[in-house]
OpenMM code with the backbone's topology and positions (N, CA, C; nanometers):
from openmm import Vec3, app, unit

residues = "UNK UNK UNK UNK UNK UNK UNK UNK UNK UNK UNK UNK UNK UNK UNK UNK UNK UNK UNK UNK UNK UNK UNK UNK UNK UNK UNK UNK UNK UNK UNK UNK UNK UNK UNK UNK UNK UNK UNK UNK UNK UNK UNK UNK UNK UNK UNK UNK UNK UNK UNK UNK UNK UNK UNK UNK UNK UNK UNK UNK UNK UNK UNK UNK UNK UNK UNK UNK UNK UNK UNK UNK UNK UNK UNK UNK UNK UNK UNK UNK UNK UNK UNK UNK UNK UNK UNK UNK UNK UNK UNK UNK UNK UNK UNK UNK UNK UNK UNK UNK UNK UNK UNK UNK UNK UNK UNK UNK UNK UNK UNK".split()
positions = [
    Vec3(0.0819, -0.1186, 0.0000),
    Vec3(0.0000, 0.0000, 0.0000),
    Vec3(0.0872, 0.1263, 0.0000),
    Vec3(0.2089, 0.1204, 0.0896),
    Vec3(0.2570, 0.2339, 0.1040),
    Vec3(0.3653, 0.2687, -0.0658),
    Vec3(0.3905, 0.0997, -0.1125),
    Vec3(0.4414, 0.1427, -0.2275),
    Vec3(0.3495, 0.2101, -0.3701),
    Vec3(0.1982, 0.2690, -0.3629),
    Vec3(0.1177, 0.3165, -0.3719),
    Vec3(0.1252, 0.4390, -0.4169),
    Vec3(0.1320, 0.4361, -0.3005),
    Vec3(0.1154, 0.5875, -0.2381),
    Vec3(0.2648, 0.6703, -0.2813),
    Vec3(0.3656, 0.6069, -0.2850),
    Vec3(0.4684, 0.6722, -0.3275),
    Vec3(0.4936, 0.6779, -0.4985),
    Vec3(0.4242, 0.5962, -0.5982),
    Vec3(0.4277, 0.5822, -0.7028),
    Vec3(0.5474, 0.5956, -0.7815),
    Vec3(0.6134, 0.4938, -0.7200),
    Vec3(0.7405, 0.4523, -0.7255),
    Vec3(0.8918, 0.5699, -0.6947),
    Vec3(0.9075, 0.6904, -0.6118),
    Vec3(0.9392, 0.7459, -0.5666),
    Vec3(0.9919, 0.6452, -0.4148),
    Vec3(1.1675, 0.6784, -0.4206),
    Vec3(1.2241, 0.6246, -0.2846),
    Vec3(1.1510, 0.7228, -0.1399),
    Vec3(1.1514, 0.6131, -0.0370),
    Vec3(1.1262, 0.6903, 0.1143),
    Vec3(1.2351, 0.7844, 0.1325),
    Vec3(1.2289, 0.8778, 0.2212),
    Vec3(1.3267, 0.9686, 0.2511),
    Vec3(1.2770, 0.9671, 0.3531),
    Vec3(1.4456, 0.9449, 0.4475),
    Vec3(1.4068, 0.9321, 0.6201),
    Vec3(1.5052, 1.0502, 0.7144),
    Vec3(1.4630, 1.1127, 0.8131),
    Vec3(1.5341, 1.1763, 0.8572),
    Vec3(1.6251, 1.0728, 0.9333),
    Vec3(1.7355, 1.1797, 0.9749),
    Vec3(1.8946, 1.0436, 1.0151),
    Vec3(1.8009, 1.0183, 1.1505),
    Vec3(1.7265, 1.0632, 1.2171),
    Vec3(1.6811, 0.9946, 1.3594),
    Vec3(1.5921, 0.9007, 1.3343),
    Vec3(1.5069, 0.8645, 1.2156),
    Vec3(1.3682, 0.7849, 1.2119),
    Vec3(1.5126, 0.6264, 1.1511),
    Vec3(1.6235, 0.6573, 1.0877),
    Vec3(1.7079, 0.6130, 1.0464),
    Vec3(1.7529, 0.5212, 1.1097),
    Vec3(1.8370, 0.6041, 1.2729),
    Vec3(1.8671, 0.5648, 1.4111),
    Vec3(1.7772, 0.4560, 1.4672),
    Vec3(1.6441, 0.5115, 1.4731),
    Vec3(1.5570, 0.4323, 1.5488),
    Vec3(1.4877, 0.2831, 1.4604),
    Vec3(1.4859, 0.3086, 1.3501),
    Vec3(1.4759, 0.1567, 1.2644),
    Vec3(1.6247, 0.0738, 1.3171),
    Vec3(1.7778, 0.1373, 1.2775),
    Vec3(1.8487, 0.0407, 1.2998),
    Vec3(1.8625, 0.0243, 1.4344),
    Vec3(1.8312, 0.0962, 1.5466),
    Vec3(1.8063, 0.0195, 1.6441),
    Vec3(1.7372, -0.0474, 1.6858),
    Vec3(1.6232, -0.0598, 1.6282),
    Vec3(1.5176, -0.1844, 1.6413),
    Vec3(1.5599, -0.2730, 1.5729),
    Vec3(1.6132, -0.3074, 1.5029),
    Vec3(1.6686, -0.4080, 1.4012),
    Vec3(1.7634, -0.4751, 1.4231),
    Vec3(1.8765, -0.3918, 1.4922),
    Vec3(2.0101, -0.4492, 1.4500),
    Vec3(2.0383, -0.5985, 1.5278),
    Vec3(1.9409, -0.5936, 1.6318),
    Vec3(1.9751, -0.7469, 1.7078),
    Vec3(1.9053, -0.8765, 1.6176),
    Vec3(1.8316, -0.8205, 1.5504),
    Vec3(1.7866, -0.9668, 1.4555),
    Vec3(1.8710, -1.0410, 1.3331),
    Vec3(1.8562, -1.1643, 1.2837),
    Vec3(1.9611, -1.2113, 1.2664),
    Vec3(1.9471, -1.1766, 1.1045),
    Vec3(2.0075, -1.2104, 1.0367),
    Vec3(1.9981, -1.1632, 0.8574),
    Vec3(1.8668, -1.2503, 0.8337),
    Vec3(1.8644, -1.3859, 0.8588),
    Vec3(1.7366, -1.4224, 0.7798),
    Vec3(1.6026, -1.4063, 0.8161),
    Vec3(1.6187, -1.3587, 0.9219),
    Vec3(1.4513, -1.3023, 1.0153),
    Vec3(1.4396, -1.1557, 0.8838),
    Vec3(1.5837, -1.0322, 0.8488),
    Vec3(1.5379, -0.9661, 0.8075),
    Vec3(1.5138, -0.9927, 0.6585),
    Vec3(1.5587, -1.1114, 0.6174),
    Vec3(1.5422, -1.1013, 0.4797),
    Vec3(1.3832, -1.1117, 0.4625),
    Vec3(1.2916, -1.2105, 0.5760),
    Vec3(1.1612, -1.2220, 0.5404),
    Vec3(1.1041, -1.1930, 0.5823),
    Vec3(1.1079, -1.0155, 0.6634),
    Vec3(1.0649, -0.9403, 0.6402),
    Vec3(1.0097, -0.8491, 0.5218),
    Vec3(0.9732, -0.7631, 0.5195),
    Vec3(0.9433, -0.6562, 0.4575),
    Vec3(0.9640, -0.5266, 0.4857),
    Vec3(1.0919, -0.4488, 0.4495),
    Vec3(1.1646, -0.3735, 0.5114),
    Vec3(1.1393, -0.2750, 0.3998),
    Vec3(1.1901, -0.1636, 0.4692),
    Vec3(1.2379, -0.0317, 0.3480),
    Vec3(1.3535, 0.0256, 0.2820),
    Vec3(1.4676, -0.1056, 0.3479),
    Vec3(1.6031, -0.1143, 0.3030),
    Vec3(1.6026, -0.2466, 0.3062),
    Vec3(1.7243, -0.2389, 0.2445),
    Vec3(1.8158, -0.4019, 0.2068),
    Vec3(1.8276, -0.3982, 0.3764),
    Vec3(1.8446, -0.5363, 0.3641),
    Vec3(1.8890, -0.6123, 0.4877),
    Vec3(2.0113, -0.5961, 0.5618),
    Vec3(2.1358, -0.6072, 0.4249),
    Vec3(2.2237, -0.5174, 0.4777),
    Vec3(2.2716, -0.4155, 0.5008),
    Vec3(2.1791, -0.3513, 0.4938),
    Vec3(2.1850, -0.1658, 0.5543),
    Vec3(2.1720, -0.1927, 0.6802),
    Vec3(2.0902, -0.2543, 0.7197),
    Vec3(2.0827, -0.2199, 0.9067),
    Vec3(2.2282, -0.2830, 0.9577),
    Vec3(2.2749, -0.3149, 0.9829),
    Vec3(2.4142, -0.3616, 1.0417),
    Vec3(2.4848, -0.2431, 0.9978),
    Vec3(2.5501, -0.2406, 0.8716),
    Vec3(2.6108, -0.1617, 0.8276),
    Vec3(2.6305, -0.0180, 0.9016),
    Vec3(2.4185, -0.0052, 0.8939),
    Vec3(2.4034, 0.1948, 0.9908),
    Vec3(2.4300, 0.1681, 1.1415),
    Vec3(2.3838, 0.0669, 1.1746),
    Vec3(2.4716, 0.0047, 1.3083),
    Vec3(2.6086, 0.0383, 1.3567),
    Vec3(2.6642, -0.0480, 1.1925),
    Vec3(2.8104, 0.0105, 1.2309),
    Vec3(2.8667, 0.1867, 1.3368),
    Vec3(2.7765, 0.1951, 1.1409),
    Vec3(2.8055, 0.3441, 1.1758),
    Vec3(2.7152, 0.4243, 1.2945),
    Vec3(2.6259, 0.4063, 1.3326),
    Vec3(2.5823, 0.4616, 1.4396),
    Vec3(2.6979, 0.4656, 1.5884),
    Vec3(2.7015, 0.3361, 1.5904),
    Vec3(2.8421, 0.3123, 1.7021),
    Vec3(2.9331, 0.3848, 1.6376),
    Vec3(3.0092, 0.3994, 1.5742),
    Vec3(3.1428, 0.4736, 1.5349),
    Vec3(3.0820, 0.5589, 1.5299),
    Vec3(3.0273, 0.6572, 1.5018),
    Vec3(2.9507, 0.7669, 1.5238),
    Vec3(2.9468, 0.8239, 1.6774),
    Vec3(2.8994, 0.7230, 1.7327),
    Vec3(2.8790, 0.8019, 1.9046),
    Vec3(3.0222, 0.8128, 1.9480),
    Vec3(3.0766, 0.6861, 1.8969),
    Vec3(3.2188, 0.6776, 1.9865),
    Vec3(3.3079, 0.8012, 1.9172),
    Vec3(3.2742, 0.8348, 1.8099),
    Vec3(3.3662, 0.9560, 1.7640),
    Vec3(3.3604, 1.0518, 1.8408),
    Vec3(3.1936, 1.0690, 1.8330),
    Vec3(3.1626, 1.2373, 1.8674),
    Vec3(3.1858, 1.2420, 2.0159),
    Vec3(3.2444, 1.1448, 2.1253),
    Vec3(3.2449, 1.1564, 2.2291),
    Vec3(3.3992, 1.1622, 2.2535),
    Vec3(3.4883, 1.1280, 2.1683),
    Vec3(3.6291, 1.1362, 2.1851),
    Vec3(3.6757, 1.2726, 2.1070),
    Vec3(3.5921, 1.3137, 2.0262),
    Vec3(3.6171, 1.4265, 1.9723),
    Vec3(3.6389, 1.6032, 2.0840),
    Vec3(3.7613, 1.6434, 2.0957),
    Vec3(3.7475, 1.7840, 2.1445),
    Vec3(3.6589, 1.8483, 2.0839),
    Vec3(3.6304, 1.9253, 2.1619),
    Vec3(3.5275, 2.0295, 2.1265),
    Vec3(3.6196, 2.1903, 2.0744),
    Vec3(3.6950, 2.1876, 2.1549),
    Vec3(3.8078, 2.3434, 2.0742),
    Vec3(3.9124, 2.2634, 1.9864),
    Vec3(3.9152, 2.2934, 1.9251),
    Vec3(4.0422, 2.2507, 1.8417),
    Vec3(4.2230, 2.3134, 1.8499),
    Vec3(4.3117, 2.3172, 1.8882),
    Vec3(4.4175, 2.3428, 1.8900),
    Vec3(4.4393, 2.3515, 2.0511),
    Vec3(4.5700, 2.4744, 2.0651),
    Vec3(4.5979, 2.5221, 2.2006),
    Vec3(4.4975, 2.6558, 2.1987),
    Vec3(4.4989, 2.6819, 2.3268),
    Vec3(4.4711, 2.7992, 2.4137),
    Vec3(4.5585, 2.9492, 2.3647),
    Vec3(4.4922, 3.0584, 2.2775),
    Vec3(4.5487, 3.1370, 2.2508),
    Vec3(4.6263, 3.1916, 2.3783),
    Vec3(4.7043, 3.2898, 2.3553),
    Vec3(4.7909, 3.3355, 2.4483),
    Vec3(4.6939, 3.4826, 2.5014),
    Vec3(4.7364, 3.5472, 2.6030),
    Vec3(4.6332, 3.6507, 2.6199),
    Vec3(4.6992, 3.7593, 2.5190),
    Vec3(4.5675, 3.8265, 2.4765),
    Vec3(4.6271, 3.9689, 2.3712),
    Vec3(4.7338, 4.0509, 2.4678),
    Vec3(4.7082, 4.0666, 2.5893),
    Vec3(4.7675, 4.2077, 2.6270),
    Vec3(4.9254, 4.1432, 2.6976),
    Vec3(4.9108, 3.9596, 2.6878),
    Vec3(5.1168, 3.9455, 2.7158),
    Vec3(5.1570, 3.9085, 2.5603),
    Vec3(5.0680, 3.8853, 2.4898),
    Vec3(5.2035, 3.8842, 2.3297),
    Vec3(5.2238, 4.0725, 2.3101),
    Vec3(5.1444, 4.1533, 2.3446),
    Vec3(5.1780, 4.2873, 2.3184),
    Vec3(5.3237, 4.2956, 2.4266),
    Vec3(5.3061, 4.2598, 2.5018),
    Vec3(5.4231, 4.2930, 2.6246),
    Vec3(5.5413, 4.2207, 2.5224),
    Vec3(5.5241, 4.1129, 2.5391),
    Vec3(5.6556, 4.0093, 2.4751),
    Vec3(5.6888, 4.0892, 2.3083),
    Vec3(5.5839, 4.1519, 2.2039),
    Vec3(5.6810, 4.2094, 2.1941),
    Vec3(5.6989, 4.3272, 2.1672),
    Vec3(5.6418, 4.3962, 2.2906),
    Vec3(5.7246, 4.5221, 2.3004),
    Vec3(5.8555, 4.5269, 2.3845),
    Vec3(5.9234, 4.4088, 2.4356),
    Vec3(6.0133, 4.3856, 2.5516),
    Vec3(6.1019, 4.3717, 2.3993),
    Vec3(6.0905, 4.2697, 2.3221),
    Vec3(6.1759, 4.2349, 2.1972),
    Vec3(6.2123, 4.3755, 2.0988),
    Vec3(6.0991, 4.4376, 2.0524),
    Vec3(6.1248, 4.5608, 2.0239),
    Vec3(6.2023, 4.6632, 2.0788),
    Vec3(6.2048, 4.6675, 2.1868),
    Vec3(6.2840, 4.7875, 2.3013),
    Vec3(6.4152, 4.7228, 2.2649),
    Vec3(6.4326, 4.5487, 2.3221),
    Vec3(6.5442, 4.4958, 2.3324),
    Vec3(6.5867, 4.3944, 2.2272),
    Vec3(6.6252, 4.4546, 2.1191),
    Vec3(6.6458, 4.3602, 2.0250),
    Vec3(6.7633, 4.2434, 2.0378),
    Vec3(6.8544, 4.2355, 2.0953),
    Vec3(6.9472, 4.1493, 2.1517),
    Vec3(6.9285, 4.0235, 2.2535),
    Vec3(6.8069, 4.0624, 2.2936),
    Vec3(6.7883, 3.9699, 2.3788),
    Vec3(6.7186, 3.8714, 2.2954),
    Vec3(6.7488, 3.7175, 2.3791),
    Vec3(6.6651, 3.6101, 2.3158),
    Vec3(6.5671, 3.5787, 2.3785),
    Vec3(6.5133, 3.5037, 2.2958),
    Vec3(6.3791, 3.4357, 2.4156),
    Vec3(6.3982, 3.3950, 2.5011),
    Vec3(6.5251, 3.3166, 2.5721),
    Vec3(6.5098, 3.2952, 2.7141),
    Vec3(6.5225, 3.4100, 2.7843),
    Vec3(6.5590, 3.5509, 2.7736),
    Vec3(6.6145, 3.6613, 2.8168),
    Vec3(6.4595, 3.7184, 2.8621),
    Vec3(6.3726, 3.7409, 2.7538),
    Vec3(6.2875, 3.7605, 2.7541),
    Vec3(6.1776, 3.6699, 2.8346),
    Vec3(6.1857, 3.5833, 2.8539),
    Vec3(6.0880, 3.5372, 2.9954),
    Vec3(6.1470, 3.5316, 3.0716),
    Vec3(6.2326, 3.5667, 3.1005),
    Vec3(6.2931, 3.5469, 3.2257),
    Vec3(6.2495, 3.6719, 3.2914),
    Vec3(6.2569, 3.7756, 3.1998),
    Vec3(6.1871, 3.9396, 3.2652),
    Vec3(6.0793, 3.9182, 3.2479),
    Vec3(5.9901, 3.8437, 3.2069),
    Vec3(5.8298, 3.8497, 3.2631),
    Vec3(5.7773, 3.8082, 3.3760),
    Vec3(5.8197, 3.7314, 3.4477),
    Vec3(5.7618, 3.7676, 3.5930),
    Vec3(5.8290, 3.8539, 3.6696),
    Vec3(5.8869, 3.9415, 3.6592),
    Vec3(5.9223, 4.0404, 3.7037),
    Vec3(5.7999, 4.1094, 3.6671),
    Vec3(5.7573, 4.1456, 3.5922),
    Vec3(5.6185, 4.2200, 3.5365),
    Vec3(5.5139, 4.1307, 3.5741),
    Vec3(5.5197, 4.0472, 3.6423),
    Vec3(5.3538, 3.9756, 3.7207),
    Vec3(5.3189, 3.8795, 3.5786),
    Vec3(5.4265, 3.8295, 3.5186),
    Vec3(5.3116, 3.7485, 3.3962),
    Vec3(5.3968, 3.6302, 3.4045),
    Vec3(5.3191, 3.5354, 3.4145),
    Vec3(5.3416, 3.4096, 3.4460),
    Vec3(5.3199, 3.2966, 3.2984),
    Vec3(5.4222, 3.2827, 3.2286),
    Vec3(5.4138, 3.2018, 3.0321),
    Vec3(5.5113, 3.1563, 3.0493),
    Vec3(5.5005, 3.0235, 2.9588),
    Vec3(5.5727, 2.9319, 2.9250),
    Vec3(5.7141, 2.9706, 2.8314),
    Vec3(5.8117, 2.9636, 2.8390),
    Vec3(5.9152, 2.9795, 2.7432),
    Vec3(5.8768, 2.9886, 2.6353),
    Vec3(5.8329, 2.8615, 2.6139),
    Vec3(5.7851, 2.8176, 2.4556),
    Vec3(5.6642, 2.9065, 2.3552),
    Vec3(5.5563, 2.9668, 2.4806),
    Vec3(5.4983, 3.0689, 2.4153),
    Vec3(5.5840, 3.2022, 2.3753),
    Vec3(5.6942, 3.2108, 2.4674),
    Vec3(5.7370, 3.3693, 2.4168),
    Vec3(5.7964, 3.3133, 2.2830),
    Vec3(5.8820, 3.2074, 2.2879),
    Vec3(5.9545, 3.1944, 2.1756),
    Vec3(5.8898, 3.1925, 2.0271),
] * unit.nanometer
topology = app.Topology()
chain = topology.addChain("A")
for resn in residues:
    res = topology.addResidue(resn, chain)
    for name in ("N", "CA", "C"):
        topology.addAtom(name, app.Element.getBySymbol(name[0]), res)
């Protein structure tokens, strides 16, 4: 009936009505779904299975910011206006006089 009604036009499913078929499904065995009457191949449900699991497990190992932690605007202005004033000095020279000025950075950022 419902193939009818669509007059030969494929279903279109949102990815959650998607979710919730292959989770009703995925514990049955291939030949229960073959004799069924489904709206996909049989081997689609395992398959979106798959991917449903690799899916969660991604998006849960996935960071949410991507890179490092910018540095604050107002100590790269310091670092380099200290370099500017003092052009001779190197980067270790140069953090080494920042906590003297109350700023507390990693070497590796001034450098």
């Amino acid at each position: 009936m419902l193939r009818r009604h669509l007059n030969g036009q494929r279903v279109q499913y949102a990815p959650g009505d998607r979710a919730f078929l292959t989770a009703l499904l995925h514990d049955l065995p291939k030949e229960a779904l073959l004799r069924m009457r489904l709206p996909v191949r049989p081997d689609t449900i395992p398959r979106r299975h798959r991917d449903l699991v690799a899916h969660r497990h991604a998006a849960r190992c996935r960071h949410h910011r991507g890179g490092r932690l910018r540095t604050v605007r107002s100590i790269r202005a310091l670092v380099l206006r200290l370099v500017r004033e003092n052009p001779s000095w190197q980067y270790r020279r140069v953090h080494g006089e920042l906590p003297v000025a109350g700023v507390k950075v990693a070497a590796s950022t001034v450098g």
